[in-house]
NUBA-283636 format. One record per residue: x, y, z of N, C-alpha, C in turn; residue in three letters. Coordinates in Angstrom, 1 decimal. Layout:
<nodes>
<node n_xx="X" n_yy="Y" n_zz="Z" ca_xx="X" ca_yy="Y" ca_zz="Z" c_xx="X" c_yy="Y" c_zz="Z" type="ALA"/>
...
</nodes>
This chain:
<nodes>
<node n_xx="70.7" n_yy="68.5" n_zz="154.4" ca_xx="71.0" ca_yy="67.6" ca_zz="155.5" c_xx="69.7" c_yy="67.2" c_zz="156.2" type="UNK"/>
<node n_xx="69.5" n_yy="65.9" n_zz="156.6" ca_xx="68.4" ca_yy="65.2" ca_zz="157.3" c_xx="69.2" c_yy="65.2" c_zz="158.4" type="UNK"/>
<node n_xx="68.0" n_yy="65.9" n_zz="159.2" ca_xx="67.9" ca_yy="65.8" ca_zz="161.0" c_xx="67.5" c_yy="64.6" c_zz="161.5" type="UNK"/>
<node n_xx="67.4" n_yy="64.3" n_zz="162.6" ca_xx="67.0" ca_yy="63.2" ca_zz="163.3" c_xx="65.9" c_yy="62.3" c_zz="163.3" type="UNK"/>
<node n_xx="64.7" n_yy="63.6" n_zz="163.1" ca_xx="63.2" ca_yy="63.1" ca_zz="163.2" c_xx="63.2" c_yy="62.9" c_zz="161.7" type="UNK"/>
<node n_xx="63.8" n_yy="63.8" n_zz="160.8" ca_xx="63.4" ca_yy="63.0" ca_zz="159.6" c_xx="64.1" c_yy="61.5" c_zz="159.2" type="UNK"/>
<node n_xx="65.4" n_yy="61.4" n_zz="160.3" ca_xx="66.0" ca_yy="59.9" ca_zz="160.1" c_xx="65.0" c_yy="58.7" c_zz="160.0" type="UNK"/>
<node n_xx="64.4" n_yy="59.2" n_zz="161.6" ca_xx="63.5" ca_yy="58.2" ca_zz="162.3" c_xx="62.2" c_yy="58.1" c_zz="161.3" type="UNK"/>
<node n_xx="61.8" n_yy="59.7" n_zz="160.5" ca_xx="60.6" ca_yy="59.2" ca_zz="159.9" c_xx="61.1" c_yy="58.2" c_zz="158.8" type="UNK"/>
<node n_xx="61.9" n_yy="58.1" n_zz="158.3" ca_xx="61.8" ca_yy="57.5" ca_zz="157.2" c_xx="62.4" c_yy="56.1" c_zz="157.3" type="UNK"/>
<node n_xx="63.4" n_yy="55.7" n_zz="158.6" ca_xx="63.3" ca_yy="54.7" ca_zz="159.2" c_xx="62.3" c_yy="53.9" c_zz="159.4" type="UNK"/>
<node n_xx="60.8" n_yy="54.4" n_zz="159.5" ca_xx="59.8" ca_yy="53.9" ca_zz="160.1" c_xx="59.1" c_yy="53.7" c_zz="158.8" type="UNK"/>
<node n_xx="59.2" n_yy="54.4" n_zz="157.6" ca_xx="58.6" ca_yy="54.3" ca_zz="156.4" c_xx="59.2" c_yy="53.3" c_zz="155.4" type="UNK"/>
<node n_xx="60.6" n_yy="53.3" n_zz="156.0" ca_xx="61.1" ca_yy="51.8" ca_zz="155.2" c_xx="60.9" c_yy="50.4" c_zz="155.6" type="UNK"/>
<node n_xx="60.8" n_yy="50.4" n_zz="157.4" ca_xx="59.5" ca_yy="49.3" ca_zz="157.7" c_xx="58.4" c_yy="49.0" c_zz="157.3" type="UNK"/>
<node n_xx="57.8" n_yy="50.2" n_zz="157.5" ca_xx="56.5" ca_yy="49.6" ca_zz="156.7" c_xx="56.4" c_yy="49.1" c_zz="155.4" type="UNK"/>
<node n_xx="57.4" n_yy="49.9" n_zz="154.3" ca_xx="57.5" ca_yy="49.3" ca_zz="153.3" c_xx="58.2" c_yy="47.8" c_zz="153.0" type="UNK"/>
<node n_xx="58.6" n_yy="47.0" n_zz="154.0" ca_xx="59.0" ca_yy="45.5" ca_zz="154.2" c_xx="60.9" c_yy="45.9" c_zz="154.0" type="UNK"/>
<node n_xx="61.5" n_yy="47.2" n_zz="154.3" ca_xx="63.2" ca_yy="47.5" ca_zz="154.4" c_xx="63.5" c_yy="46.9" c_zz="156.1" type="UNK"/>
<node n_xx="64.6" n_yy="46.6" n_zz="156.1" ca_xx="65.1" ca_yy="46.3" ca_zz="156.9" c_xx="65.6" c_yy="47.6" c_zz="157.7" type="UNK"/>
<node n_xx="65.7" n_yy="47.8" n_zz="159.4" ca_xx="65.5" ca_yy="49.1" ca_zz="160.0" c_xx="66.4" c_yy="49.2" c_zz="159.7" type="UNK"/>
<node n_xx="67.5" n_yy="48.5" n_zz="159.6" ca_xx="69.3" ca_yy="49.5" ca_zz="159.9" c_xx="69.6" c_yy="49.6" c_zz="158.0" type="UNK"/>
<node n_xx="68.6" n_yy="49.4" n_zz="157.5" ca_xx="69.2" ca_yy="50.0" ca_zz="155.5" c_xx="69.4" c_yy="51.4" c_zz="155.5" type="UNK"/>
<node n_xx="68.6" n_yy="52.1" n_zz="156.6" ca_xx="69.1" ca_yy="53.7" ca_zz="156.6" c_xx="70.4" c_yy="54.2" c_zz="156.7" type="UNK"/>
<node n_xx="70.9" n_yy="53.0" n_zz="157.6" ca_xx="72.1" ca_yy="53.6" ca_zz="158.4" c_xx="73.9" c_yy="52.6" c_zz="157.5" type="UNK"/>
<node n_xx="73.0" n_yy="51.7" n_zz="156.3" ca_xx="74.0" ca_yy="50.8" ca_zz="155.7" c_xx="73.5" c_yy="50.9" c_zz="154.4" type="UNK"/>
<node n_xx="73.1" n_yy="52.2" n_zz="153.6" ca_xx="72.7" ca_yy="51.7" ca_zz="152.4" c_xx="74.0" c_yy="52.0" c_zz="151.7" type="UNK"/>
<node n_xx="73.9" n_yy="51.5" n_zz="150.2" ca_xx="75.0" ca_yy="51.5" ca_zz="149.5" c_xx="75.0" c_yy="52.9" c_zz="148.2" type="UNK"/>
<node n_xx="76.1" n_yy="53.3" n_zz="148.2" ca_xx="75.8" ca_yy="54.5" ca_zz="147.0" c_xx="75.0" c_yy="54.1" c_zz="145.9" type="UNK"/>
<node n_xx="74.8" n_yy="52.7" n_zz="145.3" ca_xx="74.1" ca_yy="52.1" ca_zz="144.2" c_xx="73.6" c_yy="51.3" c_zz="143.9" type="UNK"/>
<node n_xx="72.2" n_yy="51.2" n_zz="143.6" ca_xx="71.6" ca_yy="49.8" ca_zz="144.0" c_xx="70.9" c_yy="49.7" c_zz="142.9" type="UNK"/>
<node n_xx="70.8" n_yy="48.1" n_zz="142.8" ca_xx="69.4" ca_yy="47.6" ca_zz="141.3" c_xx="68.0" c_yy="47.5" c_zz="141.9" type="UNK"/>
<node n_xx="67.0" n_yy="48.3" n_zz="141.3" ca_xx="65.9" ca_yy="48.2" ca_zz="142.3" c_xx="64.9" c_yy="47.1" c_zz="141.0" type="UNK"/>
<node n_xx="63.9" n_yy="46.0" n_zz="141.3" ca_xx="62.8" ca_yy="45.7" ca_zz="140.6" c_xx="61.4" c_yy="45.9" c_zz="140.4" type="UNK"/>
<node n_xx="61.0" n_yy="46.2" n_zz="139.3" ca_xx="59.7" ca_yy="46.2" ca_zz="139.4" c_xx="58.4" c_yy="45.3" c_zz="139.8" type="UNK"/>
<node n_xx="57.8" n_yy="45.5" n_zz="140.9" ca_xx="57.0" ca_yy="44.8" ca_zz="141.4" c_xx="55.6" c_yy="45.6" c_zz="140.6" type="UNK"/>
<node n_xx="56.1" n_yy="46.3" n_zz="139.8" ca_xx="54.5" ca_yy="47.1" ca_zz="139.1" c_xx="54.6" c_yy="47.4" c_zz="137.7" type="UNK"/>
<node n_xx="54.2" n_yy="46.6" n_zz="137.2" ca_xx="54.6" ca_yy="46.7" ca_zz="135.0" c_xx="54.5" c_yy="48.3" c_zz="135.1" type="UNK"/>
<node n_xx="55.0" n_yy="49.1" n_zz="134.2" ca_xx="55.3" ca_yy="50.4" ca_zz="133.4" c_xx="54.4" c_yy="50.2" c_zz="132.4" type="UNK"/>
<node n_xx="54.2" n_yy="51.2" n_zz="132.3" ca_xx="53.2" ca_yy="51.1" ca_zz="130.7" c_xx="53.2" c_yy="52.5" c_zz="130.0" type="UNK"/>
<node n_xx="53.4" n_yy="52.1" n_zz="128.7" ca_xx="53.3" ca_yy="53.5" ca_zz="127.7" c_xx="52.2" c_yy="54.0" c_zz="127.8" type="UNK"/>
<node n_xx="51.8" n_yy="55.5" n_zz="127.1" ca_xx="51.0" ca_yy="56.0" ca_zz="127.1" c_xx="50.0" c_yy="55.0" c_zz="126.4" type="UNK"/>
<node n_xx="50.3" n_yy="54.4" n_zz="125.8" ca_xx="48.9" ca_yy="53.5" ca_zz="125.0" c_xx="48.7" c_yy="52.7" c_zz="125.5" type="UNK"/>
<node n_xx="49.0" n_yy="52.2" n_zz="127.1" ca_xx="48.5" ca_yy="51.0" ca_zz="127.6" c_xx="49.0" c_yy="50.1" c_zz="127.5" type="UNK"/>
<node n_xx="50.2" n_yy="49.9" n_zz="126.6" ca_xx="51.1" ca_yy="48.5" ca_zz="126.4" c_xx="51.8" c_yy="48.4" c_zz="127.6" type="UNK"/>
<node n_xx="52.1" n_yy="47.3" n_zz="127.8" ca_xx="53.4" ca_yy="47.5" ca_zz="129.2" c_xx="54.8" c_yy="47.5" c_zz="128.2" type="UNK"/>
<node n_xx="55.4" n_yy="48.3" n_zz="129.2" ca_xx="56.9" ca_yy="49.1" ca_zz="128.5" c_xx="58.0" c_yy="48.1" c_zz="129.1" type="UNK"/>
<node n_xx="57.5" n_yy="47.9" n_zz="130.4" ca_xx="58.3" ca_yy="46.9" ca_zz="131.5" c_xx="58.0" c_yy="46.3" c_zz="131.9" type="UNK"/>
<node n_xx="57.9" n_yy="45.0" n_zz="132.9" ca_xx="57.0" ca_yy="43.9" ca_zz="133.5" c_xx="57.5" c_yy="44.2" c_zz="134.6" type="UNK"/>
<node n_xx="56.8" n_yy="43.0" n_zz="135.5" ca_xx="57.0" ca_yy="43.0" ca_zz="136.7" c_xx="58.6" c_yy="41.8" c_zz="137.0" type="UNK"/>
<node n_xx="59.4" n_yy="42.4" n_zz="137.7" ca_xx="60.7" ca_yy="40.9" ca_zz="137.6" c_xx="61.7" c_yy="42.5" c_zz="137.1" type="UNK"/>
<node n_xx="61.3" n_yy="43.6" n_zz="135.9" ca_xx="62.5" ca_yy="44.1" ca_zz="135.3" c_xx="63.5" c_yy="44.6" c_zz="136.4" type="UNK"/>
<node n_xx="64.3" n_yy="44.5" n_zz="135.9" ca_xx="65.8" ca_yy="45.4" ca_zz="136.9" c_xx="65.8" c_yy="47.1" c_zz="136.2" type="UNK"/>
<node n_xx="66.2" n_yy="47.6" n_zz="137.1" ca_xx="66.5" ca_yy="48.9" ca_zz="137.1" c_xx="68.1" c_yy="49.3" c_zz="137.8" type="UNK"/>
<node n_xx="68.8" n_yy="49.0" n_zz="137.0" ca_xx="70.1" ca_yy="49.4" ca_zz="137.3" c_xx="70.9" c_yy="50.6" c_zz="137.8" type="UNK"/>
<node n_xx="71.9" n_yy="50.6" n_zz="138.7" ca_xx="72.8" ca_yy="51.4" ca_zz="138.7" c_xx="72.2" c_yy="53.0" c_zz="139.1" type="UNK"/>
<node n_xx="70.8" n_yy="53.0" n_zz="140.2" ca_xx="70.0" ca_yy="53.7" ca_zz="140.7" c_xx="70.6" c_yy="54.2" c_zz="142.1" type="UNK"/>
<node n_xx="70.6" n_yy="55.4" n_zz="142.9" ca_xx="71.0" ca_yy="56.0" ca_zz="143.7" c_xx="70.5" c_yy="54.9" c_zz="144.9" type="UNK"/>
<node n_xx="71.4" n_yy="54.3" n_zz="145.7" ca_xx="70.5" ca_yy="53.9" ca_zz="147.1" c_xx="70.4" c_yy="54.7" c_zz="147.9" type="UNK"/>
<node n_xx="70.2" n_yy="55.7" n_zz="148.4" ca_xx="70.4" ca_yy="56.4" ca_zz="149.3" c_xx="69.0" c_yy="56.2" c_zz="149.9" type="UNK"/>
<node n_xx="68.5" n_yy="56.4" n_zz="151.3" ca_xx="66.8" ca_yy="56.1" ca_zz="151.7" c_xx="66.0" c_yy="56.7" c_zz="151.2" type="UNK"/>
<node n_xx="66.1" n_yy="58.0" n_zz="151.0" ca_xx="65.0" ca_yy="59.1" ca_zz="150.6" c_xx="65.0" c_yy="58.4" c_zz="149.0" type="UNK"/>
<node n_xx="65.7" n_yy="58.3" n_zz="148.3" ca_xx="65.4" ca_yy="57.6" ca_zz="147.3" c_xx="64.5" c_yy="56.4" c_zz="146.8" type="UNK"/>
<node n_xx="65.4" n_yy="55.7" n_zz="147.7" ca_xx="64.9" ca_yy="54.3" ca_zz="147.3" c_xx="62.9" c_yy="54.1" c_zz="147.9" type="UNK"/>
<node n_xx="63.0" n_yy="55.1" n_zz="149.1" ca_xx="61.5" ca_yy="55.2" ca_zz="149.5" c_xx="60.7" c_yy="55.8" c_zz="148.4" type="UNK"/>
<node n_xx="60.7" n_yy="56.9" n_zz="148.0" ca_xx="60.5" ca_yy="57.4" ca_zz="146.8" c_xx="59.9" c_yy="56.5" c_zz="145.9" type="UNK"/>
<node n_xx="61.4" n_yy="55.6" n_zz="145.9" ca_xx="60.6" ca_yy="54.6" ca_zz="144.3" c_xx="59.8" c_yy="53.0" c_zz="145.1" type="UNK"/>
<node n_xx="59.9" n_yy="53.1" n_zz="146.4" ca_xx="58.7" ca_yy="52.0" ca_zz="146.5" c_xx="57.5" c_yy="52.1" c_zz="146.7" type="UNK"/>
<node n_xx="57.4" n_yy="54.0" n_zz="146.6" ca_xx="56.0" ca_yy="54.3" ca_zz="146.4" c_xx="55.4" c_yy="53.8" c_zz="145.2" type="UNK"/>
<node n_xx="56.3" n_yy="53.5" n_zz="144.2" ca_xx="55.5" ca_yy="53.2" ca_zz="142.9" c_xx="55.9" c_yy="51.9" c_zz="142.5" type="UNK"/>
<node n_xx="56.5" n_yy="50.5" n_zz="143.0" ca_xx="56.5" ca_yy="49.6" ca_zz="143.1" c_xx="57.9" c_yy="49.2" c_zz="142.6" type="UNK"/>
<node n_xx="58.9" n_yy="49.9" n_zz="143.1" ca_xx="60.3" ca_yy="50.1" ca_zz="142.7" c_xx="61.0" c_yy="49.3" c_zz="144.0" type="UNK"/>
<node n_xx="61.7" n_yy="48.2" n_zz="143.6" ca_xx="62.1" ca_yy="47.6" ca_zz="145.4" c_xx="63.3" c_yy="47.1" c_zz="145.1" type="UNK"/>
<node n_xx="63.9" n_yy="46.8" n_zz="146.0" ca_xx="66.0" ca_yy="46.2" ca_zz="146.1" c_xx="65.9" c_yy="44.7" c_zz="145.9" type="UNK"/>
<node n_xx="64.4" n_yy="44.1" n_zz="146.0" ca_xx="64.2" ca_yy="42.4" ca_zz="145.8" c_xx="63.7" c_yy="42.3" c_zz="145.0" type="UNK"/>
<node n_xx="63.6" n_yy="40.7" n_zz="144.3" ca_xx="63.1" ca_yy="40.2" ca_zz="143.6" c_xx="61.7" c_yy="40.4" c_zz="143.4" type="UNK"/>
<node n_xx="60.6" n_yy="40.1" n_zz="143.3" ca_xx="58.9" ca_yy="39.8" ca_zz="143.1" c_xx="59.3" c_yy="38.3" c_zz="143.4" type="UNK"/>
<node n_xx="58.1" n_yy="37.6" n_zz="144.3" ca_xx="58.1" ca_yy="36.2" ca_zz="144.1" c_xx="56.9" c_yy="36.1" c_zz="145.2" type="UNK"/>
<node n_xx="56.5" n_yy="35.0" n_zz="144.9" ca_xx="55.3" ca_yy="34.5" ca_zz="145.5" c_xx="55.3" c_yy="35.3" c_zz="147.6" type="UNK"/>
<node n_xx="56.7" n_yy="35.4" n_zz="148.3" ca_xx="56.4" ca_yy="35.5" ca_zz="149.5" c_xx="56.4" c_yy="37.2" c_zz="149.8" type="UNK"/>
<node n_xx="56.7" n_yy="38.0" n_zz="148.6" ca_xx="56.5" ca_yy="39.6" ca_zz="148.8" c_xx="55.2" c_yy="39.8" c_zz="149.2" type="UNK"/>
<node n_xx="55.4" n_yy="41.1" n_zz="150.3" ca_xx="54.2" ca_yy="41.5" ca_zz="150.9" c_xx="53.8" c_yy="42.6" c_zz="150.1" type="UNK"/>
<node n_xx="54.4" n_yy="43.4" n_zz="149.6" ca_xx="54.0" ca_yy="44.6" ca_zz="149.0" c_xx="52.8" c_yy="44.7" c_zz="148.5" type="UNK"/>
<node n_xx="52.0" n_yy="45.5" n_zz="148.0" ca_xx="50.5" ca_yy="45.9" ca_zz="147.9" c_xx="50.5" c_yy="45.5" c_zz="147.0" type="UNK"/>
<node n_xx="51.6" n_yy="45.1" n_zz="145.3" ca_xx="51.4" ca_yy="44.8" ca_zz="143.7" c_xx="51.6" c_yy="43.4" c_zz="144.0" type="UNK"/>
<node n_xx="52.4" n_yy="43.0" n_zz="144.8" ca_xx="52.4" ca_yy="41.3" ca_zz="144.6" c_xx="51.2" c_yy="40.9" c_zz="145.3" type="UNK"/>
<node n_xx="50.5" n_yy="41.7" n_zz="146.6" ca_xx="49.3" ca_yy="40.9" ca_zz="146.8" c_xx="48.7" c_yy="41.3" c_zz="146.3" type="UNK"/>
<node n_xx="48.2" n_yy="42.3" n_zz="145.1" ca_xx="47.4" ca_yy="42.4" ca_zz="144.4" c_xx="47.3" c_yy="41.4" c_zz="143.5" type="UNK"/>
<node n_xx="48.3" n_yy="41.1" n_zz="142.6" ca_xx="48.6" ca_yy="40.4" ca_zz="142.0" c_xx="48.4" c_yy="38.7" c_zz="142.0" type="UNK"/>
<node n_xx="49.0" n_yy="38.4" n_zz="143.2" ca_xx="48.3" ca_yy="37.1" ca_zz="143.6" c_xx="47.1" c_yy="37.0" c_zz="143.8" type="UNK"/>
<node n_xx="46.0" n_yy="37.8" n_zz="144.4" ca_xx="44.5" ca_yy="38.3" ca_zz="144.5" c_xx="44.4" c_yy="37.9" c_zz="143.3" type="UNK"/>
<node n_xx="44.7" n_yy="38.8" n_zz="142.2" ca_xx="44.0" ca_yy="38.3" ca_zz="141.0" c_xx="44.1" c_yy="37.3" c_zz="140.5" type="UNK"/>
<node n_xx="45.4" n_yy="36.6" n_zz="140.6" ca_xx="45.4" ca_yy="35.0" ca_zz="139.9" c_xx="44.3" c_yy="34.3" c_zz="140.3" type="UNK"/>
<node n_xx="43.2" n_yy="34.6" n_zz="141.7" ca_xx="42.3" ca_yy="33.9" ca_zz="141.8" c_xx="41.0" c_yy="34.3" c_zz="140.9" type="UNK"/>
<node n_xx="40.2" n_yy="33.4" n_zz="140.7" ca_xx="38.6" ca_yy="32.9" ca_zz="140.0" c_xx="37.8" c_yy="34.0" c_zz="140.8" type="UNK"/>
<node n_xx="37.2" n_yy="34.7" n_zz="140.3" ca_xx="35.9" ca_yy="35.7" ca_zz="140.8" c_xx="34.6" c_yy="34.6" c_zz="140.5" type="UNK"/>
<node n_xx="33.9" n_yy="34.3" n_zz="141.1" ca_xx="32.9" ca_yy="33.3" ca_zz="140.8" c_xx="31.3" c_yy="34.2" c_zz="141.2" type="UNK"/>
<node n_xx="30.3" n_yy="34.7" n_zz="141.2" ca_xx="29.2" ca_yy="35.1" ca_zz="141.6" c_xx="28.3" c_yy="33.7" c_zz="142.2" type="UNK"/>
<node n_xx="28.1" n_yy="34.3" n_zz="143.5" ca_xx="27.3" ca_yy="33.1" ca_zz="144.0" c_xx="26.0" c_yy="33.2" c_zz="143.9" type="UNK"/>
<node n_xx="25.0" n_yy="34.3" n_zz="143.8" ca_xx="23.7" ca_yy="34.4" ca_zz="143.8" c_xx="23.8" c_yy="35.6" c_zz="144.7" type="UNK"/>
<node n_xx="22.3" n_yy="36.2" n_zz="144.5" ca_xx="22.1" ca_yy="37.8" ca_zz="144.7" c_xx="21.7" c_yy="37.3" c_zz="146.3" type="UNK"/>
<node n_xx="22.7" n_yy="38.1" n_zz="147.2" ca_xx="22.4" ca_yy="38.3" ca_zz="148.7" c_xx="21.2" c_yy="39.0" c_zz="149.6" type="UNK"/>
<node n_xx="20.3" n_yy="38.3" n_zz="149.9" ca_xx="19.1" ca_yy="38.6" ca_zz="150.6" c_xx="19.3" c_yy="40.1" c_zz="150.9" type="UNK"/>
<node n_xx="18.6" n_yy="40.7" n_zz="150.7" ca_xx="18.8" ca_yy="42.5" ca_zz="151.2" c_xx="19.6" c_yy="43.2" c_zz="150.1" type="UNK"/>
<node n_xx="20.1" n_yy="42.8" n_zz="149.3" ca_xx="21.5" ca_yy="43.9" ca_zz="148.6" c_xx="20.8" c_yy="43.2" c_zz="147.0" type="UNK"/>
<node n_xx="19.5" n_yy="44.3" n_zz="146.4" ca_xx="19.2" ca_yy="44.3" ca_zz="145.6" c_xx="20.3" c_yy="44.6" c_zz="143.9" type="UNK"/>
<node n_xx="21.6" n_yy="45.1" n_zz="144.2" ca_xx="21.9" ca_yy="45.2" ca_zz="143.3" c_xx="23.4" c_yy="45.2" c_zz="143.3" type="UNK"/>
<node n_xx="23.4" n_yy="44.4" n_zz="144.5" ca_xx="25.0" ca_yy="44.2" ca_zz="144.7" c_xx="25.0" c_yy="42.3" c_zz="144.6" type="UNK"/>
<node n_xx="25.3" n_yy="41.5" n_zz="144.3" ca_xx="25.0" ca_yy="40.2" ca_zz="144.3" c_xx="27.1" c_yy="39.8" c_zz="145.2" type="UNK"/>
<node n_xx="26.1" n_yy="38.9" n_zz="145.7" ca_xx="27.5" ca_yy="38.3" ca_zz="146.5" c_xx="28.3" c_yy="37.6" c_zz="145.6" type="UNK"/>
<node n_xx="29.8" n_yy="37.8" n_zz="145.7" ca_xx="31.1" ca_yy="36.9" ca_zz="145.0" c_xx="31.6" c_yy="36.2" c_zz="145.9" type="UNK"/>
<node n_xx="32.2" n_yy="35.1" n_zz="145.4" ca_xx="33.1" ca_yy="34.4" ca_zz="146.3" c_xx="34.2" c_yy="34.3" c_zz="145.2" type="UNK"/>
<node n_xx="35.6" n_yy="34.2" n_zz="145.8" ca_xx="36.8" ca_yy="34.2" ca_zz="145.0" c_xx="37.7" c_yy="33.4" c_zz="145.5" type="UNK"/>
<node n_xx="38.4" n_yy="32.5" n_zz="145.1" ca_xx="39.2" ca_yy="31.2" ca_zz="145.2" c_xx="40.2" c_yy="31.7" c_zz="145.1" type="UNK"/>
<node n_xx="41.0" n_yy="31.2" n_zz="146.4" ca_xx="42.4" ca_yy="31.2" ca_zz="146.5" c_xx="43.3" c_yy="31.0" c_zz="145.7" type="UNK"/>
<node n_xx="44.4" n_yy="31.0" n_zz="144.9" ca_xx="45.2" ca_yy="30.5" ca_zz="144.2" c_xx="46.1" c_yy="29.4" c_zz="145.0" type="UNK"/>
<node n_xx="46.4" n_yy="29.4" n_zz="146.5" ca_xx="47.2" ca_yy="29.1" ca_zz="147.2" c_xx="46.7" c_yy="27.7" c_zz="147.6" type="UNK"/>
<node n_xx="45.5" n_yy="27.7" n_zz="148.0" ca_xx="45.0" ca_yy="26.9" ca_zz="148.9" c_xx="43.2" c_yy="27.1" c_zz="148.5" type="UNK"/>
<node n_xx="42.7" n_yy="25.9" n_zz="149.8" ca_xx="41.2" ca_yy="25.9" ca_zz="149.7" c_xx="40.0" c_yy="27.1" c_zz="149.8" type="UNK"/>
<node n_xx="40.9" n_yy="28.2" n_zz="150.4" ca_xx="39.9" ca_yy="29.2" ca_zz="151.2" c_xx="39.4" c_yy="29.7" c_zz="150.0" type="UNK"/>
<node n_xx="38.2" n_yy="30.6" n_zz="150.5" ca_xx="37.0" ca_yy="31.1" ca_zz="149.2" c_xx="36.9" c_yy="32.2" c_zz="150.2" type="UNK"/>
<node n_xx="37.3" n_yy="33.9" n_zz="149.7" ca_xx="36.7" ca_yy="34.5" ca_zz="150.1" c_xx="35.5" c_yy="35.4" c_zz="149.6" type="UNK"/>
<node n_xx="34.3" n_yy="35.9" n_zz="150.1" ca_xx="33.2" ca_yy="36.3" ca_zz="149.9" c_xx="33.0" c_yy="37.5" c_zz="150.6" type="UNK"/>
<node n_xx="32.2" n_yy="38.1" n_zz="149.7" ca_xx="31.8" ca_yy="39.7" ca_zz="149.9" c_xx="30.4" c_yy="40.1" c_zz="149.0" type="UNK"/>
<node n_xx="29.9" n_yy="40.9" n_zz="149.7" ca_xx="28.6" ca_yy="41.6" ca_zz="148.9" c_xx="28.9" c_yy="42.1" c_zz="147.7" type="UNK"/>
<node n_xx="30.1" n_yy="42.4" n_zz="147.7" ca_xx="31.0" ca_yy="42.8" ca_zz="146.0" c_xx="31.8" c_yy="42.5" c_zz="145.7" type="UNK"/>
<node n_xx="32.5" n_yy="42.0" n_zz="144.7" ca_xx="33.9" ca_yy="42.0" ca_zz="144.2" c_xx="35.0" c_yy="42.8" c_zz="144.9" type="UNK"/>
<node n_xx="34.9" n_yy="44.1" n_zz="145.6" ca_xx="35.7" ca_yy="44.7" ca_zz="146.0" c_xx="35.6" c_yy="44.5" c_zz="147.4" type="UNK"/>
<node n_xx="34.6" n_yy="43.9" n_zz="148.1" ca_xx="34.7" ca_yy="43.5" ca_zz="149.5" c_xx="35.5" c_yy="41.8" c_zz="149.5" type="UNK"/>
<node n_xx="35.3" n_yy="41.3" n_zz="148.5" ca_xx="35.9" ca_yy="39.7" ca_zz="148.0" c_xx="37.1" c_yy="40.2" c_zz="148.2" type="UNK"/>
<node n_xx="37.9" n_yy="40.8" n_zz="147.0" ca_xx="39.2" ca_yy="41.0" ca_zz="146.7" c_xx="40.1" c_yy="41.3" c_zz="148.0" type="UNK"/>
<node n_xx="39.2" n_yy="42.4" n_zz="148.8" ca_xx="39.9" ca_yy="43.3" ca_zz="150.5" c_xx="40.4" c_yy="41.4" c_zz="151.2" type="UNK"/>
<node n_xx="38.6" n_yy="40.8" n_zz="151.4" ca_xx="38.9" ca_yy="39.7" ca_zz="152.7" c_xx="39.9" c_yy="38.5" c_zz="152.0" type="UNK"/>
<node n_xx="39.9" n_yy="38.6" n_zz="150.7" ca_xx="41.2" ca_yy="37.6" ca_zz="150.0" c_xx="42.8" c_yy="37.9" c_zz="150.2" type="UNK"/>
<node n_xx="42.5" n_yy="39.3" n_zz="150.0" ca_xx="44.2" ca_yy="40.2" ca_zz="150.2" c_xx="44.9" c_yy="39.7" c_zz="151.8" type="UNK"/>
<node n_xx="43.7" n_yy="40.2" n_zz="152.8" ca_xx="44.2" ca_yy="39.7" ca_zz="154.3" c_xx="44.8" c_yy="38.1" c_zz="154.2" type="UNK"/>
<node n_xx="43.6" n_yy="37.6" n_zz="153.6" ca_xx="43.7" ca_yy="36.0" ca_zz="153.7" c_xx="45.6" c_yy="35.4" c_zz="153.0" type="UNK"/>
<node n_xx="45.8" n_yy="36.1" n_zz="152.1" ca_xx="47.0" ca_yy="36.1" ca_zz="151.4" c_xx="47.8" c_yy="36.4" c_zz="152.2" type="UNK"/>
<node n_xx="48.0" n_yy="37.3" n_zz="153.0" ca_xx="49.1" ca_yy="38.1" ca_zz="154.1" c_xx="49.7" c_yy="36.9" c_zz="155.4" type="UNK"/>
<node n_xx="48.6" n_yy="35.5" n_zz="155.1" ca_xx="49.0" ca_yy="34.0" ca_zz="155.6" c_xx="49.8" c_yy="33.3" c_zz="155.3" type="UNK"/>
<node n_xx="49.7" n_yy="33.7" n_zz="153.6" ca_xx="50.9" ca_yy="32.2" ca_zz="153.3" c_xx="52.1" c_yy="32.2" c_zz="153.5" type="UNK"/>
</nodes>
């Protein structure tokens, strides 16, 4: 049996995961969840893509949180999902371009990376500082 504070925590953990607050209190015995994160066999092939259905899965909250730790969700994937695989995802549809080695940062050379969306170009001393200020930039459209 969940007590209260674990109601609330997990009330607050399906917000942040983009759930609506009252799904705790209205979920349904059975739900289709989709993959917002390809599956892959042990050899690296993908087993499942992103879009598959997962059928006839428990809704219950503790559950369904569970599986959106690993990119398991009650919606579709599409361009306006916030989740951390779709904006990864869209992140990568953009161009990593290298602009020239940044004054001071001998072995880090500055990137700029194009939006898929629109005009913006974000830039960082690395690829991984590009990709972070592109991700925010995304969290716009």
């Amino acid at each position: 049996m969940v007590g209260i504070t674990e109601r609330n925590q997990q009330k607050l953990e399906l917000a942040n995961a983009g759930f609506s607050l009252k799904y705790i209190d209205e979920w349904q015995p059975k739900t289709t969840l989709y993959r917002h994160k390809p599956s892959y066999y042990a050899t690296g092939e993908v087993s499942e893509g992103v879009g598959t259905m997962v059928k006839g899965v428990p809704g219950s909250p503790d559950y369904v949180l569970r599986k959106s730790k690993i990119g398991l969700f009650p919606w579709v994937p599409d361009d306006g999902c916030e989740c951390q695989w779709c904006v990864e995802r869209m992140a990568g549809n953009a161009k990593a371009e290298p602009v020239g080695e940044t004054p001071g940062a001998e072995s880090n050379p500055a990137v700029e990376i194009k939006c898929a969306a629109c005009d913006y170009k974000a830039s960082g001393g690395s690829k991984v500082s590009a990709m972070s200020r592109l991700k925010v930039h995304a969290e716009t459209h």
